[in-house]
N, C-alpha and C positions, 0 to 999 in steps of 0.2 A: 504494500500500500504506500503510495506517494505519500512524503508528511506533508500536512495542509500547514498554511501559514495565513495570517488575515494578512491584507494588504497595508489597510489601517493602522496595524502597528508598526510595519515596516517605515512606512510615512512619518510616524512620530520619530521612531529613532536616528532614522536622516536626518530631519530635520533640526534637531536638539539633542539625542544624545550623544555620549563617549562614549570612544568603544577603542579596545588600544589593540585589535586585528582585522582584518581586510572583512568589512561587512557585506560581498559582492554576494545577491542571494543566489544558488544552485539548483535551478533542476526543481524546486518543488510546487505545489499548486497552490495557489494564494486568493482566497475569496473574501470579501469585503462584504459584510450585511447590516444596514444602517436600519431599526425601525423605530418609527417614534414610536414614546409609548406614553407622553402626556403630552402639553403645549409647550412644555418651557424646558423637557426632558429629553435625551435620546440615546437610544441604548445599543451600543456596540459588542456585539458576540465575537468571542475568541477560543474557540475551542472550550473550556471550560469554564474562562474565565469571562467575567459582564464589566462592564466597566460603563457610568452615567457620567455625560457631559452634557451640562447647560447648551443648552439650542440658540442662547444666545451668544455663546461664545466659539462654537465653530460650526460653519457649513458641511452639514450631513450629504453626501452624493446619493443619490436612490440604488437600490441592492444592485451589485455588481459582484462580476466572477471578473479574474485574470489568471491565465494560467501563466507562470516563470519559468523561464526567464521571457520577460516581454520586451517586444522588438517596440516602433518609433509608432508603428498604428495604433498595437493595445495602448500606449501611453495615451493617444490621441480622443482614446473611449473615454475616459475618465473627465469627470466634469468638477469634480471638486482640485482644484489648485496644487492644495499640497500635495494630494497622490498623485496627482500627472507629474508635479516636479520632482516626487521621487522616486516616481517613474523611469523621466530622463535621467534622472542620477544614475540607478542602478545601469541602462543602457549604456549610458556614455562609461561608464568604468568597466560594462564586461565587454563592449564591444572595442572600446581604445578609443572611443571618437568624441575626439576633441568639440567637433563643431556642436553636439550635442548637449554639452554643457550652456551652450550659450542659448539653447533656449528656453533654460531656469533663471524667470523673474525674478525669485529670492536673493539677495544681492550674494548672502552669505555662503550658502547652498551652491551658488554657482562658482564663487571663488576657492570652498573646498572642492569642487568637482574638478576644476581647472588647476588645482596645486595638486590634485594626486596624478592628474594626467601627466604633466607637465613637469612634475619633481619641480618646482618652483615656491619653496618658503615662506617666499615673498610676499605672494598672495595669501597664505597662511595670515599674516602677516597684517593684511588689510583689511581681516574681519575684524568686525566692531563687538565682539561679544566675546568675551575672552573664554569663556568656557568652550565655544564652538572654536576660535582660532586654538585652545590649546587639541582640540578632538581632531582638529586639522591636521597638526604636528605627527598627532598619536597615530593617522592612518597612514602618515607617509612613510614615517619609520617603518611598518611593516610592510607597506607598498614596497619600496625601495631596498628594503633590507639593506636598511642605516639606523644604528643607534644615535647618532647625532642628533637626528631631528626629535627624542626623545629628550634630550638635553635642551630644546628649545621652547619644552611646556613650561609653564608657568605655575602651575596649583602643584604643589608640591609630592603631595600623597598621588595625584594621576603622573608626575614625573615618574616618580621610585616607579610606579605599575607598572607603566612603560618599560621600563627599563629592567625592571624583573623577568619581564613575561618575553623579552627580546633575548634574556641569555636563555635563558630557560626554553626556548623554543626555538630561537633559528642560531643562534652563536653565542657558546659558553666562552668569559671572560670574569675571573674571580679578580678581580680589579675593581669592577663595576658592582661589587656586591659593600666596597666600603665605602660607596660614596653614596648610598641610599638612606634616608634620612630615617625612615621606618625602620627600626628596629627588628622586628617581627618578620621584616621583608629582609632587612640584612642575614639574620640569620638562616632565612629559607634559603637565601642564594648561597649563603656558605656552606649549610649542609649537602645540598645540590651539589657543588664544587668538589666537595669532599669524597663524593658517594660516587661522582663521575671519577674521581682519580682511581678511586680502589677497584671498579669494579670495570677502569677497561685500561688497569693496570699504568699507570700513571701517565692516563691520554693529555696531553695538551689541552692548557686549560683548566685544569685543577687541582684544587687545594692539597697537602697530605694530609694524613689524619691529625698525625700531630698538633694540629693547629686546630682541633675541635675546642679548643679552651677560647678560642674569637667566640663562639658563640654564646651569645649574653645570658640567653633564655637555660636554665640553669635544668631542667626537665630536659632540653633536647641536647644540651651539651655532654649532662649524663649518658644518655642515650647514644649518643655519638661517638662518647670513648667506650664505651660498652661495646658497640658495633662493631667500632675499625680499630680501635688506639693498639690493640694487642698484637694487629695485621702485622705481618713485615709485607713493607715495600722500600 
């Protein structure tokens, strides 16, 4: 069975949220069902989940199916704003095409469409919302497979994220595990480091055991010489 996904929330999360790896949606089937169910209410189904938003604070589209990945037509069915815009978003990033992004009226929405195409900061750079220019940063980095542009966020706790989730997933570096302000995230990337040394025998890249006494959290430090400390390597 295909996994269904609502459109609708697909829409939200482009639009507004962080997300610190490549949000390109794959292959599944995405239906969007809006029904009023008072004058001033409107209630959008998610699989299990309902969720009520005020009728006066966003335009509901009348029930619609899309099946994903959607080409430039399905975008062009969609009559409420935000989901054609994050429509084009999702096309312009899975198909490469540039000239797509430019026909997202969202000022912001289209400047991160055009800085992941384009690996260009910059633009990153010239959103006016800082939570959305930092979400900017956070998709180029794994766009690009560059930790740099994870160094270019600004809220602190989604920097460290960043930059945890980029050794820990595409390139292990125990360097970048002490300059993470989070604690709790320090020591996951050191045990990480540590558990990468012993177990593909002191592969590049990480920590030795010995150095299980970095980690602050005094339970997984335990645990950590208990693990490895006795190992010879």
């Amino acid at each position: 069975m295909k996994k269904t996904i609502i459109f609708a929330v697909f829409a939200v999360l482009v639009a507004g949220c962080i997300s610190g790896t490549d949000d390109t949606i794959q292959n599944p089937t995405a239906t969007t069902a809006a029904s009023q169910s008072s004058p001033t209410s409107t209630t959008l189904h998610a699989g299990q989940t309902t969720t009520t938003v005020s009728a006066e604070d966003v335009e509901v589209p009348t029930t619609m199916t899309i099946r994903l990945p959607a080409n430039i037509t399905n975008c062009l069915t969609l009559d409420n704003i935000t989901y054609r815009e994050a429509c084009y978003y999702d096309v312009a990033n899975r198909e490469k095409d540039i000239t797509v992004c430019d026909k997202i009226g969202a000022k912001n929405l289209q400047l991160k469409c055009r800085a992941r195409l384009e690996e260009n900061p910059d633009l990153c750079g010239q959103i006016d919302t800082l939570t959305e220019k930092d979400w900017c940063y956070s998709t180029m980095a794994f766009k690009w497979n560059k930790i740099k542009y994870c160094k270019m966020i600004f809220y602190q706790p989604l920097k460290d994220k960043c930059v945890l989730d980029f050794v820990l997933d595409k390139k292990s570096d125990p360097m970048e595990c002490f300059g993470l302000a989070d604690l709790d995230m320090r020591d996951k990337c050191i045990y990480y480091h540590i558990d990468l040394y012993v177990n593909k025998t002191g592969a590049e890249g990480g920590i030795k055991p010995k150095l299980c006494g970095l980690i602050s959290n005094m339970t997984l430090q335990v645990r950590c010489n208990q693990t490895y400390l006795n190992q010879k390597f």
